[in-house]
CHARMM-style PDB file with segment names, atoms N, HN, CA, C and O in Angstrom:
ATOM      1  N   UNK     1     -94.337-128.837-100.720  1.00  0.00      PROA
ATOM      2  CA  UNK     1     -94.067-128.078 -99.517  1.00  0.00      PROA
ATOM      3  C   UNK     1     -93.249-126.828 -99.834  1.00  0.00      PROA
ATOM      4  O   UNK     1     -93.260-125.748 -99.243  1.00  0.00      PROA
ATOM      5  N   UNK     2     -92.521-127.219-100.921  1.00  0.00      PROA
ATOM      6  HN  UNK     2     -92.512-128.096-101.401  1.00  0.00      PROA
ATOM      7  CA  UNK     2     -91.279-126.076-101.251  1.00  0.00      PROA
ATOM      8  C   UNK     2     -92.437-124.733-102.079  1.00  0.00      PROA
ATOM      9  O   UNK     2     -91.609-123.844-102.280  1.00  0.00      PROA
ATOM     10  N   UNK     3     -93.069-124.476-102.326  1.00  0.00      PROA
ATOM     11  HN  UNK     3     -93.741-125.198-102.163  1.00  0.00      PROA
ATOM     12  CA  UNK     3     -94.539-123.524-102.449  1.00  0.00      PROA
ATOM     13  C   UNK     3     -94.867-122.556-101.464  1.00  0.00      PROA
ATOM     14  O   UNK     3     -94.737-121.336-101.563  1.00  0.00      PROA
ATOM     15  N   UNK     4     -95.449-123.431-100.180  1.00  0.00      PROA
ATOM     16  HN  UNK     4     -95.554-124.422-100.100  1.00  0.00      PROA
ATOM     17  CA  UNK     4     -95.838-122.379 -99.263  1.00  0.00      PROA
ATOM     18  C   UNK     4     -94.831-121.653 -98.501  1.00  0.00      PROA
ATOM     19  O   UNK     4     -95.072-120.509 -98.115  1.00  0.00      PROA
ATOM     20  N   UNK     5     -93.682-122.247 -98.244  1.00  0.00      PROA
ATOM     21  HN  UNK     5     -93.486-123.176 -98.558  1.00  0.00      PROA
ATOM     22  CA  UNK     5     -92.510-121.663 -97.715  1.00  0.00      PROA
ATOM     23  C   UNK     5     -91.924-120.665 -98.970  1.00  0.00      PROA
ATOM     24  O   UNK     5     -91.341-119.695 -98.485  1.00  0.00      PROA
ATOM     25  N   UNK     6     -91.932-120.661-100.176  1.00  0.00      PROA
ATOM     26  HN  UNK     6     -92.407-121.449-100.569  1.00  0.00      PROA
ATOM     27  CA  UNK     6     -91.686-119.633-101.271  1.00  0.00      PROA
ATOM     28  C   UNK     6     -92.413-118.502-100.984  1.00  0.00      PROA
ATOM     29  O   UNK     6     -91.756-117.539-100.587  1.00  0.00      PROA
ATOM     30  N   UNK     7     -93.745-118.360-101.097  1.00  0.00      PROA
ATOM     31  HN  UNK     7     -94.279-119.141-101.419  1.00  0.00      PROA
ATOM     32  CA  UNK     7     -94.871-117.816-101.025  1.00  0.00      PROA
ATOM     33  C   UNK     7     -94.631-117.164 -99.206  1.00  0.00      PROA
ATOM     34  O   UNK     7     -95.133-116.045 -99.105  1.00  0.00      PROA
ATOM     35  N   UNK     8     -94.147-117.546 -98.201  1.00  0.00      PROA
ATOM     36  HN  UNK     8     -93.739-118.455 -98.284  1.00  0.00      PROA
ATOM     37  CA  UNK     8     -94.247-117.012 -97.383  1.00  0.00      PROA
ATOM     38  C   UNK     8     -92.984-116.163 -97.196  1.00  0.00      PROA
ATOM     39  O   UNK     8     -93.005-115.162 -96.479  1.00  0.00      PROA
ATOM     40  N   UNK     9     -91.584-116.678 -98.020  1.00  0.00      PROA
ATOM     41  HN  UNK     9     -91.566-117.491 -98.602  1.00  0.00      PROA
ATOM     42  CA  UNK     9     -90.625-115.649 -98.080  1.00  0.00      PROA
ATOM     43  C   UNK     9     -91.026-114.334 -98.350  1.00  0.00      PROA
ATOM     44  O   UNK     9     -90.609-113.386 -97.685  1.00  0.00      PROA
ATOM     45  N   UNK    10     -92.024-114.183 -99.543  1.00  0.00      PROA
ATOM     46  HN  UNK    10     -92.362-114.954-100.084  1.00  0.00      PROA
ATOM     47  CA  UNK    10     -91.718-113.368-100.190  1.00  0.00      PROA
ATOM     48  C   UNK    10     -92.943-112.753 -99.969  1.00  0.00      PROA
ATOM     49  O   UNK    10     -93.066-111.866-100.814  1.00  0.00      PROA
ATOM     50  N   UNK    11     -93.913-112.805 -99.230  1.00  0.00      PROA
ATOM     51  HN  UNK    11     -93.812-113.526 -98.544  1.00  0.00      PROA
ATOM     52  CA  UNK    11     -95.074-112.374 -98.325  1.00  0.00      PROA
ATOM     53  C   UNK    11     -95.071-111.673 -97.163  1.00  0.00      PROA
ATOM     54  O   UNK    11     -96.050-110.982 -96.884  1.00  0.00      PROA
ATOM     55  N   UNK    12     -94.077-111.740 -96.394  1.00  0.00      PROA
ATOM     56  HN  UNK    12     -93.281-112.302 -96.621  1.00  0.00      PROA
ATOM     57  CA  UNK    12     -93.922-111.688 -94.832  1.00  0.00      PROA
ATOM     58  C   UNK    12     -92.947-110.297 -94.862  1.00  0.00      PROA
ATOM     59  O   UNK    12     -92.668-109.822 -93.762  1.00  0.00      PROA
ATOM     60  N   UNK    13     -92.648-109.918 -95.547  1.00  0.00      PROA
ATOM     61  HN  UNK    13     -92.874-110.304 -96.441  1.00  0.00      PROA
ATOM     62  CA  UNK    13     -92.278-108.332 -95.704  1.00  0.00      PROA
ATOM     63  C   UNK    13     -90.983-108.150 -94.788  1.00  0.00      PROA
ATOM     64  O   UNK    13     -89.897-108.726 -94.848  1.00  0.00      PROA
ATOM     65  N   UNK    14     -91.645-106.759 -93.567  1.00  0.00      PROA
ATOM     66  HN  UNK    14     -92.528-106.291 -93.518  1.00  0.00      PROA
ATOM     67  CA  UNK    14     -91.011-106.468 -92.213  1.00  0.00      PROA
ATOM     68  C   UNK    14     -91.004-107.521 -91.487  1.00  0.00      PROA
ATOM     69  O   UNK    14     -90.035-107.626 -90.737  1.00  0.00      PROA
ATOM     70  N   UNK    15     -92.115-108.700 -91.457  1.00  0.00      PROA
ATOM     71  HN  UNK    15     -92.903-108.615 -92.067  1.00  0.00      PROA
ATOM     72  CA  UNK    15     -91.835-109.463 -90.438  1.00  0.00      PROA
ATOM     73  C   UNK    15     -90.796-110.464 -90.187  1.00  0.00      PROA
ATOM     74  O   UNK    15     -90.631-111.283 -89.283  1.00  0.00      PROA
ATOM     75  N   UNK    16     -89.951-110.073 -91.558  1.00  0.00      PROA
ATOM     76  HN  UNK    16     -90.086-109.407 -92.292  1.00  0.00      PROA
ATOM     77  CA  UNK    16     -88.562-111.321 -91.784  1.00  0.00      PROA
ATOM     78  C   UNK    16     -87.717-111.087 -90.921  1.00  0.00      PROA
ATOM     79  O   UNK    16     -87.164-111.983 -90.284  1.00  0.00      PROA
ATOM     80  N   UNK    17     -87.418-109.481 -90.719  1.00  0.00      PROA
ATOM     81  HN  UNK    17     -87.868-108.753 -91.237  1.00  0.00      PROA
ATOM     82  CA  UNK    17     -86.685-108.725 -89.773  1.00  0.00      PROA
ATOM     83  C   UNK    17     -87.088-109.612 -88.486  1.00  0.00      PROA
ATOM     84  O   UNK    17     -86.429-110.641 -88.335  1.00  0.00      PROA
ATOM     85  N   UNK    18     -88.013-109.353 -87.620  1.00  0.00      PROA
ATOM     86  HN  UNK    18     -88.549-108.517 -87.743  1.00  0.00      PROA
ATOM     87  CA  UNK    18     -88.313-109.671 -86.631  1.00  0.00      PROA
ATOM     88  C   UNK    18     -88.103-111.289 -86.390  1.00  0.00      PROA
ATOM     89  O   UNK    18     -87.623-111.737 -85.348  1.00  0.00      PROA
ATOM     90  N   UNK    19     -88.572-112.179 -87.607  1.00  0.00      PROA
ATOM     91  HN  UNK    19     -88.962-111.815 -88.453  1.00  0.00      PROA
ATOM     92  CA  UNK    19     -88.126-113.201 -87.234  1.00  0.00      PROA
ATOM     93  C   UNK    19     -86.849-113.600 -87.287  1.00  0.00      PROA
ATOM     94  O   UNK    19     -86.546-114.673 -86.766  1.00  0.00      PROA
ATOM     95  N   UNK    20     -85.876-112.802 -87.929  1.00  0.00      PROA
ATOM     96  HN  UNK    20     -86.122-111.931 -88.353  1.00  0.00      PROA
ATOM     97  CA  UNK    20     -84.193-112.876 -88.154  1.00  0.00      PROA
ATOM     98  C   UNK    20     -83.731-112.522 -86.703  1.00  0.00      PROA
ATOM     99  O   UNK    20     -83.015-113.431 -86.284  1.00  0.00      PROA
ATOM    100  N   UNK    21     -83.904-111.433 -85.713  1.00  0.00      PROA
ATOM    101  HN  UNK    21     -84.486-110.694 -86.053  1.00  0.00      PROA
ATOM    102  CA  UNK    21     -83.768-111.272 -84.746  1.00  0.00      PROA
ATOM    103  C   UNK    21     -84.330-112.351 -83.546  1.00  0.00      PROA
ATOM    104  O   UNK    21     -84.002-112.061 -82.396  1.00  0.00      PROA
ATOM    105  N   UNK    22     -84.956-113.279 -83.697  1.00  0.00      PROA
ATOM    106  HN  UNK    22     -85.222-113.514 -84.632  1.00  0.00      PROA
ATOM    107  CA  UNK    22     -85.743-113.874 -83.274  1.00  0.00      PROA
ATOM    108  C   UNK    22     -84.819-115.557 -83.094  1.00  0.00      PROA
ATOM    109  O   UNK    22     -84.715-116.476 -82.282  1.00  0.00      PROA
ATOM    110  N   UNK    23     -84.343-115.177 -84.353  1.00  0.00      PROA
ATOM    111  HN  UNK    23     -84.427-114.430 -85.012  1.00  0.00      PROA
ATOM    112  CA  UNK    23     -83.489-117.028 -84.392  1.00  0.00      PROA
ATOM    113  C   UNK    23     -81.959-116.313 -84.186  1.00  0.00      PROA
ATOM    114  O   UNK    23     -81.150-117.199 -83.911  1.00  0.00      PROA
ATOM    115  N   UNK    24     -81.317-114.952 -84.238  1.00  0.00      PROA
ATOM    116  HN  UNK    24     -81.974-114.231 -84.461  1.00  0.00      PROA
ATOM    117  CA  UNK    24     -80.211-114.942 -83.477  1.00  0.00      PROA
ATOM    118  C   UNK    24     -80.296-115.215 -81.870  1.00  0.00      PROA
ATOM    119  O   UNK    24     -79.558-115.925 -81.186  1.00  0.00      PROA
ATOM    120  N   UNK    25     -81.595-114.314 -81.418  1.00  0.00      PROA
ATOM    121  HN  UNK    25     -82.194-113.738 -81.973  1.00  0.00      PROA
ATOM    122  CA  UNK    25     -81.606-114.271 -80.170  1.00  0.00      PROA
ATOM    123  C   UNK    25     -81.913-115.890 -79.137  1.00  0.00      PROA
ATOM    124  O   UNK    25     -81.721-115.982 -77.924  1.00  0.00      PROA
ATOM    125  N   UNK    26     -82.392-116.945 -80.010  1.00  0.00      PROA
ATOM    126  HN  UNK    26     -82.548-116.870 -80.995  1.00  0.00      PROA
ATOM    127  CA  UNK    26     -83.171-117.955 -79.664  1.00  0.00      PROA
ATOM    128  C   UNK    26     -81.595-118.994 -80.342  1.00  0.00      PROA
ATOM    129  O   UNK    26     -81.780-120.211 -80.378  1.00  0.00      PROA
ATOM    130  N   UNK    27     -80.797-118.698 -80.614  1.00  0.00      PROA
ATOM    131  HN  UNK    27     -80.647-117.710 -80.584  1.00  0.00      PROA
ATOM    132  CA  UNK    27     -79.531-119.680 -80.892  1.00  0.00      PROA
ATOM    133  C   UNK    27     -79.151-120.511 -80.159  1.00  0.00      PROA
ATOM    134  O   UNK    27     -79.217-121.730 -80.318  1.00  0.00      PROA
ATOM    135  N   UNK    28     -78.551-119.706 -78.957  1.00  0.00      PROA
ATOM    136  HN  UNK    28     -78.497-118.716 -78.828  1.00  0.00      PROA
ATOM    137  CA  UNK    28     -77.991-120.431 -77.787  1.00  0.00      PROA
ATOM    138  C   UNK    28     -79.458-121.912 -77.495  1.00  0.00      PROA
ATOM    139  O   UNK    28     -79.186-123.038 -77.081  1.00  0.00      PROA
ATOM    140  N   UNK    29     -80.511-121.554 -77.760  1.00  0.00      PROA
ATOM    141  HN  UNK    29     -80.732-120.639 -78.097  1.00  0.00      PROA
ATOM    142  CA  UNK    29     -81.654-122.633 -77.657  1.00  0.00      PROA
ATOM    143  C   UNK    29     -81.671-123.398 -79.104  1.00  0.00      PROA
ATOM    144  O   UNK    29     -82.460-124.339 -79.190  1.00  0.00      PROA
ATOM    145  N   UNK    30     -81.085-123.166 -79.944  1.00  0.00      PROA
ATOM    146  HN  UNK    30     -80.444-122.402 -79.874  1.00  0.00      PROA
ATOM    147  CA  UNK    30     -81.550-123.966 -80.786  1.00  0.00      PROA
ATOM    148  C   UNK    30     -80.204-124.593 -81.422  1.00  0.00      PROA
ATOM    149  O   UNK    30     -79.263-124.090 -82.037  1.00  0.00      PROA
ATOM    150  N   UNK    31     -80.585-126.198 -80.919  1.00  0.00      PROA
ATOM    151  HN  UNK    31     -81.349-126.607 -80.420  1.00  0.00      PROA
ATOM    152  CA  UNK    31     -79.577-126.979 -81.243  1.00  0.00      PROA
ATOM    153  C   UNK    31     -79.670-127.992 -82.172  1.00  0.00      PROA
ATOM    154  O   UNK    31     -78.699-128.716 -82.392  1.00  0.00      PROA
ATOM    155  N   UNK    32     -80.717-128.132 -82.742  1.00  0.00      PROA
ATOM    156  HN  UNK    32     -81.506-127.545 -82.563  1.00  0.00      PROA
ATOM    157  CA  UNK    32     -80.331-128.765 -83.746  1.00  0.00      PROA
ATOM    158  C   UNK    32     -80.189-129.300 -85.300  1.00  0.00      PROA
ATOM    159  O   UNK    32     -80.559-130.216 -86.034  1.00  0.00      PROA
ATOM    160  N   UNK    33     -79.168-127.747 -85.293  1.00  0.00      PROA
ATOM    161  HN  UNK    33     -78.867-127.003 -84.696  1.00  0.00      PROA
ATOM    162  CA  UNK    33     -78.266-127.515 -86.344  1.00  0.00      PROA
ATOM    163  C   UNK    33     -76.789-126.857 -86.021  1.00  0.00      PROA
ATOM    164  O   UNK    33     -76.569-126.440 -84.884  1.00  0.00      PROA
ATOM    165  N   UNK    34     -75.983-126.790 -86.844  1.00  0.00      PROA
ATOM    166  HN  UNK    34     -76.161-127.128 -87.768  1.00  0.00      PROA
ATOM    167  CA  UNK    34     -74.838-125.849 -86.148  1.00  0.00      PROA
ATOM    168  C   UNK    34     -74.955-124.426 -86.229  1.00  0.00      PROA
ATOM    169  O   UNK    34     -75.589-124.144 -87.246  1.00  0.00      PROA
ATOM    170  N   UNK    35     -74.593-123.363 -85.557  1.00  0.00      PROA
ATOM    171  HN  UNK    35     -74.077-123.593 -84.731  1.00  0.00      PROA
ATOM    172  CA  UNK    35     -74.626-121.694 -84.938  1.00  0.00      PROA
ATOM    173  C   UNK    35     -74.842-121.044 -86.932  1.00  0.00      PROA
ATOM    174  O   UNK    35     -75.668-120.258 -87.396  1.00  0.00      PROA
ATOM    175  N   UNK    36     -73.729-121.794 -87.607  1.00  0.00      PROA
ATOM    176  HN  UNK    36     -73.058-122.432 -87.230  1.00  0.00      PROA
ATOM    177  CA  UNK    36     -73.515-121.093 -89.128  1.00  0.00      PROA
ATOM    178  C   UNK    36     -74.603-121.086 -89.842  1.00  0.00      PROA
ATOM    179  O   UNK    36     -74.792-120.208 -90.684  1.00  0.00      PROA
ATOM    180  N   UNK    37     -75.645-122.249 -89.565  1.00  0.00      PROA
ATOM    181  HN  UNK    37     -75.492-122.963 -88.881  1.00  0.00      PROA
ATOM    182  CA  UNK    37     -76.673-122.708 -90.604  1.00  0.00      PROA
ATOM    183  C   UNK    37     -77.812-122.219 -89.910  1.00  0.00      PROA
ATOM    184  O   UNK    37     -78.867-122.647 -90.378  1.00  0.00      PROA
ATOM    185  N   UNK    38     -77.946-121.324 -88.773  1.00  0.00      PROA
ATOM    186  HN  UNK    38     -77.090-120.976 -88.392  1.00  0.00      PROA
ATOM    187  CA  UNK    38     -78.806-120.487 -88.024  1.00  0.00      PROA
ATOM    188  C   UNK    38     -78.799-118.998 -88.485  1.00  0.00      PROA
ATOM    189  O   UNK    38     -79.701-118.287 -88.927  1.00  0.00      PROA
ATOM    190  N   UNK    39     -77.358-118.740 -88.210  1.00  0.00      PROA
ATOM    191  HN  UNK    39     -76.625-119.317 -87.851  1.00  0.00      PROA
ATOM    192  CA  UNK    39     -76.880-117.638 -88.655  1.00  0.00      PROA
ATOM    193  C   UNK    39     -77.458-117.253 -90.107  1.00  0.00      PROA
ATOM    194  O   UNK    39     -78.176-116.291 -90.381  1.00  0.00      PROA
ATOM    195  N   UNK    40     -76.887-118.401 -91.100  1.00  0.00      PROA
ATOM    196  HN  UNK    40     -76.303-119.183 -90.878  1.00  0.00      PROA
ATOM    197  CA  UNK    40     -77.439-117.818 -92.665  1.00  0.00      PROA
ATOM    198  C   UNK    40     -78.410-117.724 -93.083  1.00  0.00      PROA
ATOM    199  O   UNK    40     -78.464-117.099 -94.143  1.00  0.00      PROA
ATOM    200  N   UNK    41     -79.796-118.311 -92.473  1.00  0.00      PROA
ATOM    201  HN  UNK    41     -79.752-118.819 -91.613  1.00  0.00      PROA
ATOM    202  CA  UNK    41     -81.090-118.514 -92.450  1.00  0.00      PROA
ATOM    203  C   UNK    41     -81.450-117.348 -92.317  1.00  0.00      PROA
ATOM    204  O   UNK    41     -82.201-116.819 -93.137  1.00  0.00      PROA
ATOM    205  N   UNK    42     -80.949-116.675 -91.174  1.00  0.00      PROA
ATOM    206  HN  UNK    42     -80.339-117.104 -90.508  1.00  0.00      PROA
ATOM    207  CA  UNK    42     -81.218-115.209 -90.588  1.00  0.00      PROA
ATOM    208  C   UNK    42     -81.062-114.548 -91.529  1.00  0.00      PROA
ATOM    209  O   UNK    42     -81.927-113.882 -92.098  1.00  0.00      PROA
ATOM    210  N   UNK    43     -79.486-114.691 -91.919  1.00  0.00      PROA
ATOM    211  HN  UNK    43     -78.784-115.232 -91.456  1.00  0.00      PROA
ATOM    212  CA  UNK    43     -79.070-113.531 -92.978  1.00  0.00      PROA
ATOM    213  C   UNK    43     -79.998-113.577 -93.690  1.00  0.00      PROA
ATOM    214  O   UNK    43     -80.502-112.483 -93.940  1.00  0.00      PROA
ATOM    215  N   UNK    44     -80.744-115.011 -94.434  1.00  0.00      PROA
ATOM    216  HN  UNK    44     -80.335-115.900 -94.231  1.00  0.00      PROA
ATOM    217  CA  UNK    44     -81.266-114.655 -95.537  1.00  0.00      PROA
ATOM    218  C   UNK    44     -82.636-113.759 -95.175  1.00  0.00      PROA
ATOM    219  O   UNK    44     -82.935-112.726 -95.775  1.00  0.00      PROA
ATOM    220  N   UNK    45     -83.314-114.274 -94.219  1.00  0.00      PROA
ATOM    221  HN  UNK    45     -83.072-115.113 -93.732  1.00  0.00      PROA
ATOM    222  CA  UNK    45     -84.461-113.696 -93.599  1.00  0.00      PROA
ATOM    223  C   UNK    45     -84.078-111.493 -94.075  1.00  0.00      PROA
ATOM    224  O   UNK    45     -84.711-110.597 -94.633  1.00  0.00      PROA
ATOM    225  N   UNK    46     -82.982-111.606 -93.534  1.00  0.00      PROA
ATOM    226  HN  UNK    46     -82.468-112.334 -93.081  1.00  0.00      PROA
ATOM    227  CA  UNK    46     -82.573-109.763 -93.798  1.00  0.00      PROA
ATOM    228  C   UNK    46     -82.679-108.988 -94.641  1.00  0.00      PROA
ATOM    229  O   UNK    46     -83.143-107.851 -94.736  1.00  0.00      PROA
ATOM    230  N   UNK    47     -81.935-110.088 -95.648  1.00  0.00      PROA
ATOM    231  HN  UNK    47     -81.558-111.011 -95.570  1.00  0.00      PROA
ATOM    232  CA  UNK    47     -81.602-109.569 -96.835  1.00  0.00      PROA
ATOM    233  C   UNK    47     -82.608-109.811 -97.709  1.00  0.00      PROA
ATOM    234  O   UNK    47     -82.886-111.003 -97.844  1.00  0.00      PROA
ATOM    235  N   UNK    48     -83.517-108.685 -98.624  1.00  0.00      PROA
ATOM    236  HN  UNK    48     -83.291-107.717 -98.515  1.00  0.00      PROA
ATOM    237  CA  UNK    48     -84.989-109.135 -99.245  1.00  0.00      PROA
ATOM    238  C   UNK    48     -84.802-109.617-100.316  1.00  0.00      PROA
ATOM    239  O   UNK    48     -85.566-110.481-100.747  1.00  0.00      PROA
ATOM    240  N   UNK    49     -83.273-108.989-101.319  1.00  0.00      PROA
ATOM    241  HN  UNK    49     -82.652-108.288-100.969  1.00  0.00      PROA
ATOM    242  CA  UNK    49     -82.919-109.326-102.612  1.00  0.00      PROA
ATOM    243  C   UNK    49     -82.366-111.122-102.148  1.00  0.00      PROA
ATOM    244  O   UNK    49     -82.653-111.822-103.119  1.00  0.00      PROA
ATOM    245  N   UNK    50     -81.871-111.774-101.308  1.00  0.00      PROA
ATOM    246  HN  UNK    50     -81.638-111.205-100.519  1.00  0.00      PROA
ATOM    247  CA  UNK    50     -81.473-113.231-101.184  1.00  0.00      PROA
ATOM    248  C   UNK    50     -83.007-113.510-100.805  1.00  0.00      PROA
ATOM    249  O   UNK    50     -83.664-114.044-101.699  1.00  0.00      PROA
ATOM    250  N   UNK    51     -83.583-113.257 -99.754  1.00  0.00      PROA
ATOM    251  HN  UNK    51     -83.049-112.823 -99.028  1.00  0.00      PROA
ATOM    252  CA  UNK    51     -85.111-114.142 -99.487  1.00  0.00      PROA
ATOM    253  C   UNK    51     -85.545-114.154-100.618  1.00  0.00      PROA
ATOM    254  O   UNK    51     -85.543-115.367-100.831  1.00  0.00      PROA
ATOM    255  N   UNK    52     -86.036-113.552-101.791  1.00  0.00      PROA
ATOM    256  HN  UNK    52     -86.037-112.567-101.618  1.00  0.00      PROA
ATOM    257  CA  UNK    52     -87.101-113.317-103.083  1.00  0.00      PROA
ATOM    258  C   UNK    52     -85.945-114.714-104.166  1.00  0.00      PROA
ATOM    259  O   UNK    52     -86.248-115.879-104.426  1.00  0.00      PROA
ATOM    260  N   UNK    53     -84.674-113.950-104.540  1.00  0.00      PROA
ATOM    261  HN  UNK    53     -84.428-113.004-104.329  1.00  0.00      PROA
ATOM    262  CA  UNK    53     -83.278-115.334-105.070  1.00  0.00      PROA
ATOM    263  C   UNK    53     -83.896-116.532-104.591  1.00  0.00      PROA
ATOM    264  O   UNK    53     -84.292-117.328-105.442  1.00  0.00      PROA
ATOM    265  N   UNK    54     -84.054-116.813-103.334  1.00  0.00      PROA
ATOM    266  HN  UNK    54     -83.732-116.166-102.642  1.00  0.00      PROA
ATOM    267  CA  UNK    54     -84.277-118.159-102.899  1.00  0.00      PROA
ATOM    268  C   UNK    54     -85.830-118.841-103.005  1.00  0.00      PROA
ATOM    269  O   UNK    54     -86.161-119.976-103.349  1.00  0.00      PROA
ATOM    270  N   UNK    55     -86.508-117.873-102.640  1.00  0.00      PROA
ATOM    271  HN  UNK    55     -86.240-116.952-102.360  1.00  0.00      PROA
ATOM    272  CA  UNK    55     -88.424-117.957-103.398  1.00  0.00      PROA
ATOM    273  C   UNK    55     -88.247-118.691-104.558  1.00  0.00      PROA
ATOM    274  O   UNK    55     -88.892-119.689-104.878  1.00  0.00      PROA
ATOM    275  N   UNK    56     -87.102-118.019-105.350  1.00  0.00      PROA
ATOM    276  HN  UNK    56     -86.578-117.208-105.091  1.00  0.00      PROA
ATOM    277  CA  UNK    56     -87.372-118.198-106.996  1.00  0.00      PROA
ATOM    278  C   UNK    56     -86.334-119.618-107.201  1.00  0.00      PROA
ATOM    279  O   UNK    56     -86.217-120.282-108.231  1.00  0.00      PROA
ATOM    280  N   UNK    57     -85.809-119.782-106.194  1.00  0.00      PROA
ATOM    281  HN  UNK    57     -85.904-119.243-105.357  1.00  0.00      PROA
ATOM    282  CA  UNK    57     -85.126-121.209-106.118  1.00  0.00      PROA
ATOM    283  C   UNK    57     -85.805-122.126-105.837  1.00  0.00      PROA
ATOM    284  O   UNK    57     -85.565-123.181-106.425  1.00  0.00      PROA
ATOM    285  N   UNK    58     -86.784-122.094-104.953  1.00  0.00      PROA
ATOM    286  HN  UNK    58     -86.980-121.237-104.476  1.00  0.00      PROA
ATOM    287  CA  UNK    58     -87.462-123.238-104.588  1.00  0.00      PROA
ATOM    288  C   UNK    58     -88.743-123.400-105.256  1.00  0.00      PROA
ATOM    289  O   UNK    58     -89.584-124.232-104.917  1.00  0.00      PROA
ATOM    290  N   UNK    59     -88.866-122.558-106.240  1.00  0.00      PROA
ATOM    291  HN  UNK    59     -88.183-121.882-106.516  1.00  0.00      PROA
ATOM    292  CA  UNK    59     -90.261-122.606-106.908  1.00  0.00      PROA
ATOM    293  C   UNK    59     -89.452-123.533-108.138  1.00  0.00      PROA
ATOM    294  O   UNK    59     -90.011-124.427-108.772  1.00  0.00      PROA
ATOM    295  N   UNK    60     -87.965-123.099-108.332  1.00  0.00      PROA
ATOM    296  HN  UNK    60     -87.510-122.373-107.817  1.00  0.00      PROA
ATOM    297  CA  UNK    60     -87.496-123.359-109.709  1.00  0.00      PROA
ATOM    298  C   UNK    60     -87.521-125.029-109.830  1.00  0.00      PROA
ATOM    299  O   UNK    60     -87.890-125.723-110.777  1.00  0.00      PROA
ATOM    300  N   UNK    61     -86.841-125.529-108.144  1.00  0.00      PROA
ATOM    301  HN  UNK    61     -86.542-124.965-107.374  1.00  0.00      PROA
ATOM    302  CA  UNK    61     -86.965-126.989-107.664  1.00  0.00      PROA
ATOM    303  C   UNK    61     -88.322-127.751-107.768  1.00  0.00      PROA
ATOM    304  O   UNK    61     -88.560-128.835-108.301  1.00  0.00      PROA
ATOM    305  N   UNK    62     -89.085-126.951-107.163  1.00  0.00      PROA
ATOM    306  HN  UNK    62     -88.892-126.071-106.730  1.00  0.00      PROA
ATOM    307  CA  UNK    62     -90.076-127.825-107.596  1.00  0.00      PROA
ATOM    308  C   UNK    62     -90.675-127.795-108.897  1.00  0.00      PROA
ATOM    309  O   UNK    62     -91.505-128.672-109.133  1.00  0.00      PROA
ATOM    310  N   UNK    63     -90.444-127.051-109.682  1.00  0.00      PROA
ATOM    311  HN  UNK    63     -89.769-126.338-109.490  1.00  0.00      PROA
ATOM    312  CA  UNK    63     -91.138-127.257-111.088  1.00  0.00      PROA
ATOM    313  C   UNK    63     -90.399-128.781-111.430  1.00  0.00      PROA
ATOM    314  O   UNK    63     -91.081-129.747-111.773  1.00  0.00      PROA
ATOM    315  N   UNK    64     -89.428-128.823-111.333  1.00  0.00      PROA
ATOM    316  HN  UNK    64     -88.874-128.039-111.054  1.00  0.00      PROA
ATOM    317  CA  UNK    64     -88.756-130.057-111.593  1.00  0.00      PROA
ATOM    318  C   UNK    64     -89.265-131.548-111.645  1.00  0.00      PROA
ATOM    319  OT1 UNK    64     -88.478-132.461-111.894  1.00  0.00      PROA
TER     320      UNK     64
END
């Protein structure tokens, strides 16, 4: 599973933006996790150099 979610980090371009705005704005609805672990998801969604870091994390996991 940890593949297609790699592959879609690092695929989805501009649309990370939109979905980062998307899970701040949709917070107050989404409960279940806490506000911080919403928040950093986002961040990572923003930031392209952490989304691609984390691609290469979960590809690294599953080679394992």
């Amino acid at each position: 599973m940890g593949e297609p979610f790699a592959a879609l980090l690092e695929s989805t371009g501009p649309l990370k933006l939109l979905f980062a705005q998307l899970v701040y704005l949709g917070q107050p609805l989404l409960t279940s996790g806490s506000t911080q672990k919403w928040q950093a998801f986002a961040g990572l969604l923003e930031n392209e150099a952490e989304s691609r870091s984390f691609a290469a994390f979960i590809r690294e996991e599953e080679a394992r």
